[in-house]
Backbone as JSON, one array per atom type, in Angstrom:
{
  "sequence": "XXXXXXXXXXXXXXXXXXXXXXXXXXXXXXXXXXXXXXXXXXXXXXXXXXXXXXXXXXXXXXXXXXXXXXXXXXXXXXXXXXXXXXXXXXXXXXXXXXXXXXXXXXXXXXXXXXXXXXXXXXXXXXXXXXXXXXXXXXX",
  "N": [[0.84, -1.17, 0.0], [0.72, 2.15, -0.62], [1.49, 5.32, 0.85], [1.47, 8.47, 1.54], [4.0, 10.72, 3.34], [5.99, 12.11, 5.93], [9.36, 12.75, 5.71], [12.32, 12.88, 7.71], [14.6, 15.81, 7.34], [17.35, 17.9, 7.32], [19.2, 19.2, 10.01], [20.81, 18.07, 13.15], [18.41, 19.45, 15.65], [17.0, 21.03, 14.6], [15.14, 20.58, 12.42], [14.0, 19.2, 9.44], [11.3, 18.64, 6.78], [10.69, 16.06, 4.36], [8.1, 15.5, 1.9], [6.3, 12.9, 0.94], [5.77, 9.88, -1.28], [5.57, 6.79, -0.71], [5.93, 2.95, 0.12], [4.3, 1.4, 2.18], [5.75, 0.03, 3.86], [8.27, 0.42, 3.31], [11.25, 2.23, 4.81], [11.14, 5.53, 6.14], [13.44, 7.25, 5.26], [14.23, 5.81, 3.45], [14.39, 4.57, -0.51], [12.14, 7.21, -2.18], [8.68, 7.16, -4.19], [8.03, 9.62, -5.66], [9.08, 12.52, -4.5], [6.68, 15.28, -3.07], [7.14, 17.48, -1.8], [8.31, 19.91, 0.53], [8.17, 20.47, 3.85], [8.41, 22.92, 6.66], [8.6, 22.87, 10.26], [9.15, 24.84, 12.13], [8.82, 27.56, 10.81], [6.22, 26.91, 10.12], [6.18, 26.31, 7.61], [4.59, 25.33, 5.09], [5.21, 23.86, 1.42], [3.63, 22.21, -1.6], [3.51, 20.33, -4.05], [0.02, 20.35, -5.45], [-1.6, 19.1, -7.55], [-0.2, 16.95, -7.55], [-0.56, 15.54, -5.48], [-3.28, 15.34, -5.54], [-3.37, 13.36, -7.67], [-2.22, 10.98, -6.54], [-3.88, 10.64, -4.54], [-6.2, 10.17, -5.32], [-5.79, 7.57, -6.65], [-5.23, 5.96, -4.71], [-3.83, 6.37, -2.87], [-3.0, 5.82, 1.08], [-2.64, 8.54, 3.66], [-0.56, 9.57, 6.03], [-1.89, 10.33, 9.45], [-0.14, 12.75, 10.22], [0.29, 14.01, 7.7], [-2.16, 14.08, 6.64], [-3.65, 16.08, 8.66], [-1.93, 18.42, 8.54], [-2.28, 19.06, 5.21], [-5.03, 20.05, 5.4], [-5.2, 22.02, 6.32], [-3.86, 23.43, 5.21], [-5.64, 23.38, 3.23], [-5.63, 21.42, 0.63], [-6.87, 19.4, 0.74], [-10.28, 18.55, 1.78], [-11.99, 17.51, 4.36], [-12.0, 16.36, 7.76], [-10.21, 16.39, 10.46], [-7.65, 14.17, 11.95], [-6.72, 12.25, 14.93], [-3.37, 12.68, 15.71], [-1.18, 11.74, 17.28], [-0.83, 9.3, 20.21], [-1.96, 7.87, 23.57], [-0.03, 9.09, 25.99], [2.11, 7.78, 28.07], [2.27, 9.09, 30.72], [-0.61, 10.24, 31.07], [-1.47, 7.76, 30.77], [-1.26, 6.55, 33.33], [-2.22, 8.61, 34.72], [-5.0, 7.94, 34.5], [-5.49, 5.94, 35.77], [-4.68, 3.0, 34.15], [-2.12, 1.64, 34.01], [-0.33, -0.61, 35.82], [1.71, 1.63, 37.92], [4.96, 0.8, 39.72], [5.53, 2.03, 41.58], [3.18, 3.55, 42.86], [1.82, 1.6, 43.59], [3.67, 0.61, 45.68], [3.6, 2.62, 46.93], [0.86, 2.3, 47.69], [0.73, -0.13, 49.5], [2.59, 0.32, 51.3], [0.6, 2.18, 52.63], [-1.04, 0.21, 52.94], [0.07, -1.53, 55.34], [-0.03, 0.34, 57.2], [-2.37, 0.27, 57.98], [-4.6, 0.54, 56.45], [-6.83, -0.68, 53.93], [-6.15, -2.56, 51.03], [-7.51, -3.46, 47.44], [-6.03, -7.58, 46.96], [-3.75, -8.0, 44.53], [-1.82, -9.72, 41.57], [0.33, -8.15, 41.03], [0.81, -6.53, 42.86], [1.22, -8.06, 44.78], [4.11, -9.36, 44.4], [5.19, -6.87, 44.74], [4.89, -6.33, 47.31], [6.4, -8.15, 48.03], [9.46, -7.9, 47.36], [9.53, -5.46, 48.83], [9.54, -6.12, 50.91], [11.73, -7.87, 51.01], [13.6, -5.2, 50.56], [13.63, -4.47, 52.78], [14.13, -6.2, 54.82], [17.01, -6.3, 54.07], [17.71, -3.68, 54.15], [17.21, -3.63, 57.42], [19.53, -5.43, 58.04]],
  "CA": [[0.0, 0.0, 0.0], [1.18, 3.51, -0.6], [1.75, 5.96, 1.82], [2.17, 9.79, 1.96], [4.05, 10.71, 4.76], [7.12, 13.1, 6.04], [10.37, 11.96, 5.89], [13.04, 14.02, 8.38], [15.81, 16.21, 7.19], [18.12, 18.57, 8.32], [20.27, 19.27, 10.46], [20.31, 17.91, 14.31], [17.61, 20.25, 16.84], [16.5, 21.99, 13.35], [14.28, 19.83, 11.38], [13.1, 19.66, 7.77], [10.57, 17.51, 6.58], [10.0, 16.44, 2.98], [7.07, 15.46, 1.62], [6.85, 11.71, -0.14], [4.84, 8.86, -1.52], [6.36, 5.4, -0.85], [5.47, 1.73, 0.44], [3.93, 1.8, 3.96], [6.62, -1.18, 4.66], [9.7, 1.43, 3.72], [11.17, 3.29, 6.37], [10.64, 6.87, 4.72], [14.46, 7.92, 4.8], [14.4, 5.01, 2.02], [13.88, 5.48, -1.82], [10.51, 7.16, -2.56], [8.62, 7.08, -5.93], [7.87, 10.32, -5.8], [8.9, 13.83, -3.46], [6.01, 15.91, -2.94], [7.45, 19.22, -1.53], [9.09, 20.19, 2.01], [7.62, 21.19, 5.66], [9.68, 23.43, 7.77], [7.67, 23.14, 11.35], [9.91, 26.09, 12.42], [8.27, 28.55, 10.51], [5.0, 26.21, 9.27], [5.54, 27.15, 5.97], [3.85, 24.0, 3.59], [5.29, 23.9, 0.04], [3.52, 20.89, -2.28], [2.92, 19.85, -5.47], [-0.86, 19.97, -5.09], [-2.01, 18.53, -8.08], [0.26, 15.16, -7.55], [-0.88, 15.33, -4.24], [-4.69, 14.82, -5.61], [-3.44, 12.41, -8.49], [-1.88, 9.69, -6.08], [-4.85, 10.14, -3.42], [-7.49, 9.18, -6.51], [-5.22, 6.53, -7.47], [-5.66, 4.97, -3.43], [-2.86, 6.33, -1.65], [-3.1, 6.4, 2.2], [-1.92, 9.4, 4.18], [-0.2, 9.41, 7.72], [-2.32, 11.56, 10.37], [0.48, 14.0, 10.26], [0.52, 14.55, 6.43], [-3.62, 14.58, 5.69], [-3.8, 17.1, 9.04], [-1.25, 19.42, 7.05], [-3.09, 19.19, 4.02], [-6.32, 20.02, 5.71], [-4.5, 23.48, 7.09], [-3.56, 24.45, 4.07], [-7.04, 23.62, 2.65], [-5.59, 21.27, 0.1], [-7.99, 18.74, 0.61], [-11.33, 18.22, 2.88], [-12.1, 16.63, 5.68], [-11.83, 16.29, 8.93], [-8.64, 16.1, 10.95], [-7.09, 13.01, 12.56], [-6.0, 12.54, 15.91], [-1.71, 12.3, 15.01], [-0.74, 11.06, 18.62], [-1.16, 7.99, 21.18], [-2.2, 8.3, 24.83], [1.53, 8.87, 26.5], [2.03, 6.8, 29.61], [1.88, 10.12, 32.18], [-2.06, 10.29, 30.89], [-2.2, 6.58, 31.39], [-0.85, 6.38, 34.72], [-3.14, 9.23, 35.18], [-6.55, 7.03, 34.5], [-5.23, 4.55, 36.05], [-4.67, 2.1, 32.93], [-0.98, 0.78, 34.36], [0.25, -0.69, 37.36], [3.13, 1.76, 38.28], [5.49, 0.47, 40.39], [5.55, 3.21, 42.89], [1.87, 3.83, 42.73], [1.58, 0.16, 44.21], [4.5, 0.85, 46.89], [2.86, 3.39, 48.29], [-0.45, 1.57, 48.56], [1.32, -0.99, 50.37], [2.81, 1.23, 52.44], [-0.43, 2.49, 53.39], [-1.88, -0.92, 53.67], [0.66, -1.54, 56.29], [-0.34, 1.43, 58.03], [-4.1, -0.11, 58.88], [-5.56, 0.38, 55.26], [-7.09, -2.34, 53.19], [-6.29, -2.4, 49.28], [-7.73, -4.55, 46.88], [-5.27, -8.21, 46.42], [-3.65, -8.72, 43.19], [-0.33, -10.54, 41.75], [1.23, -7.07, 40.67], [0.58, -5.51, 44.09], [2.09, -9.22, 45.76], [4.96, -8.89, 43.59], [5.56, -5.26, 45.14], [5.49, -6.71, 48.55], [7.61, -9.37, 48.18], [10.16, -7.18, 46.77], [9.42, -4.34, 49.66], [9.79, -6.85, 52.48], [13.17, -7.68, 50.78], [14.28, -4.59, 50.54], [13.49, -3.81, 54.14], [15.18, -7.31, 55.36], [18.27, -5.97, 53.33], [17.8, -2.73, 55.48], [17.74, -4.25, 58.77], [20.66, -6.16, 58.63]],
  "C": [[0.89, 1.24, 0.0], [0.87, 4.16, 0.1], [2.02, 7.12, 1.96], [2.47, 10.57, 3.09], [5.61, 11.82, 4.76], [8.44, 12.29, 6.26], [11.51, 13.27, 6.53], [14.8, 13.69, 7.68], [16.02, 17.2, 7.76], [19.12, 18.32, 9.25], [19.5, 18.92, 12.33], [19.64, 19.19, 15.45], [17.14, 20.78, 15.53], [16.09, 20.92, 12.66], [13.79, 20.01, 10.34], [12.42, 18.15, 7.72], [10.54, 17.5, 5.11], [8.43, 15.34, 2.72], [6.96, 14.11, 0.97], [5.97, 10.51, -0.15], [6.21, 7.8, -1.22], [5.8, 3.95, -0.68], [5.17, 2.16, 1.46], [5.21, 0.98, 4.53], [7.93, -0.47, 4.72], [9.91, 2.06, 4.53], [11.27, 4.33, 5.02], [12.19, 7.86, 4.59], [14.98, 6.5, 3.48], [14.14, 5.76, 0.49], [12.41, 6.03, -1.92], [10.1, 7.26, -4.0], [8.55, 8.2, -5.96], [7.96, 11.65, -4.2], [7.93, 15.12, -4.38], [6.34, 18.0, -2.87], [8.02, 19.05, -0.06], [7.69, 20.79, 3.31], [8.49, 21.55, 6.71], [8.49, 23.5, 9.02], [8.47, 24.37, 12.26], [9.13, 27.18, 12.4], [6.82, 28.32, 9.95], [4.81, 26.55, 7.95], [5.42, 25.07, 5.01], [4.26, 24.36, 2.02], [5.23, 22.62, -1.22], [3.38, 21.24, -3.32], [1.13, 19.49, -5.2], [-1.72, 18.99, -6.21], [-1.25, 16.96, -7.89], [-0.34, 14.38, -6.57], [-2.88, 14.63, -4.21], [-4.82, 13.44, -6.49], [-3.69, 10.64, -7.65], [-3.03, 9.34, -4.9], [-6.03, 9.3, -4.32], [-6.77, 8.15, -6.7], [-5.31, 5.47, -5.81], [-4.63, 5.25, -2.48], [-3.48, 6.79, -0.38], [-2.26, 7.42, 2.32], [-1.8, 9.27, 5.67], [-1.3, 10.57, 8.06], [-1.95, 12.69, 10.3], [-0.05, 15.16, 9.07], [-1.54, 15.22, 6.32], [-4.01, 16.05, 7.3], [-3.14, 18.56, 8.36], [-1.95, 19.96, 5.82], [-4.78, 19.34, 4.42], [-6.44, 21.41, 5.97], [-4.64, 24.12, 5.97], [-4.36, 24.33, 2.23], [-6.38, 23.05, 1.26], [-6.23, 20.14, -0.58], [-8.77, 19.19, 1.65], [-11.78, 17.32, 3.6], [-11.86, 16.9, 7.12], [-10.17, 15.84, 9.66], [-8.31, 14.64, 12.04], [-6.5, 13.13, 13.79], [-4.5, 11.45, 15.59], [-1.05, 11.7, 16.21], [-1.22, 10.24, 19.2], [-1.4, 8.86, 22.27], [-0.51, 8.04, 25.19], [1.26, 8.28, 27.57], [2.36, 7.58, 30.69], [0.47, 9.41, 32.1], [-2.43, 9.02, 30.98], [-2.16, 6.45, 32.89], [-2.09, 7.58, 35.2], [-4.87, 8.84, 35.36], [-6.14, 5.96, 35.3], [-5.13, 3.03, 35.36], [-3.47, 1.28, 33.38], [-0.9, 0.63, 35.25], [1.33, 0.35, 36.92], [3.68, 1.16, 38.98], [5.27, 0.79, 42.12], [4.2, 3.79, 43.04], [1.75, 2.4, 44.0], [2.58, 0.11, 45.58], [3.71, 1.44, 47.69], [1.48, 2.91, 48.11], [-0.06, 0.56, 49.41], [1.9, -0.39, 51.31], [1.48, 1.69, 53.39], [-1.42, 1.57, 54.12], [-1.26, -1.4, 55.23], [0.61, -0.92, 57.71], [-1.83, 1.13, 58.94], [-4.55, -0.05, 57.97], [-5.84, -0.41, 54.42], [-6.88, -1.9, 51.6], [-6.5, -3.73, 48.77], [-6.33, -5.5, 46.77], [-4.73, -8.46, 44.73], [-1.97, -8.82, 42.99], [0.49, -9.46, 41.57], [1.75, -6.89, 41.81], [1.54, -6.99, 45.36], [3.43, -9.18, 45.15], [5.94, -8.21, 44.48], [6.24, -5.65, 46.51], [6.39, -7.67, 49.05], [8.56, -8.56, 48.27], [10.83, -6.02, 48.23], [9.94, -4.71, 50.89], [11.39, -7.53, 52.27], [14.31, -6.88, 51.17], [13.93, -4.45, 52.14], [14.22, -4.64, 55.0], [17.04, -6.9, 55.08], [18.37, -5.17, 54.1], [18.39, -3.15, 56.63], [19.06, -4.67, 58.98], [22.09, -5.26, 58.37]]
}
């Protein structure tokens, strides 16, 4: 499947992007069939080829999140915009979606203290571990 997507140039802390159709399976500093145009996110300046850009979408190419939000900016197609990012693992830890480590310490700590927390093998794990380190202490 084809793919239009950004491929990074430049120079290290200064980024250029260019613009490029390829395989989805290539990494995108590989050959492409065709460069599109550049994206400096510096200064947001967008410079495509817009008509190639409509040829290869009629013809079935996908576009990354990044690329069809871009091209949505600069009103070169329509549609709706894509969300281009994952949930990061602060905002999970923040729903509570992962055991942390240290999330689970200090409930054990507190269970210790007189408070009851639900059992589970993560949280036994923790205390194994805790009652280790605290044997290691002692001595």
């Amino acid at each position: 499947m084809l793919t239009i997507r950004l491929s990074r140039t430049g120079k290290r802390n200064k980024p250029m992007y260019r613009m490029i159709i390829s395989e989805k399976a290539r990494t995108p500093q590989g050959r492409a069939l065709e460069i599109f145009g550049f994206y400096n996110p510096h200064d947001k300046i967008l410079e495509v080829k817009e008509d190639r850009i409509k040829y290869w979408i009629s013809k079935g190419a996908q576009m990354s999140p990044t690329v069809n939000n871009l091209l949505i900016d600069k009103k070169i197609i329509e549609g709706e915009k894509v969300k281009a990012s994952k949930v990061g693992k602060k905002k999970k830890e923040e729903k509570g979606e992962t055991g942390n480590k240290d999330s689970i310490k200090e409930e054990v700590k507190e269970e210790k203290k007189g408070e009851v927390s639900s059992k589970d093998s993560a949280k036994a794990e923790v205390k194994e571990e805790i009652k280790e380190e605290e044997k290691k202490g002692n001595k």
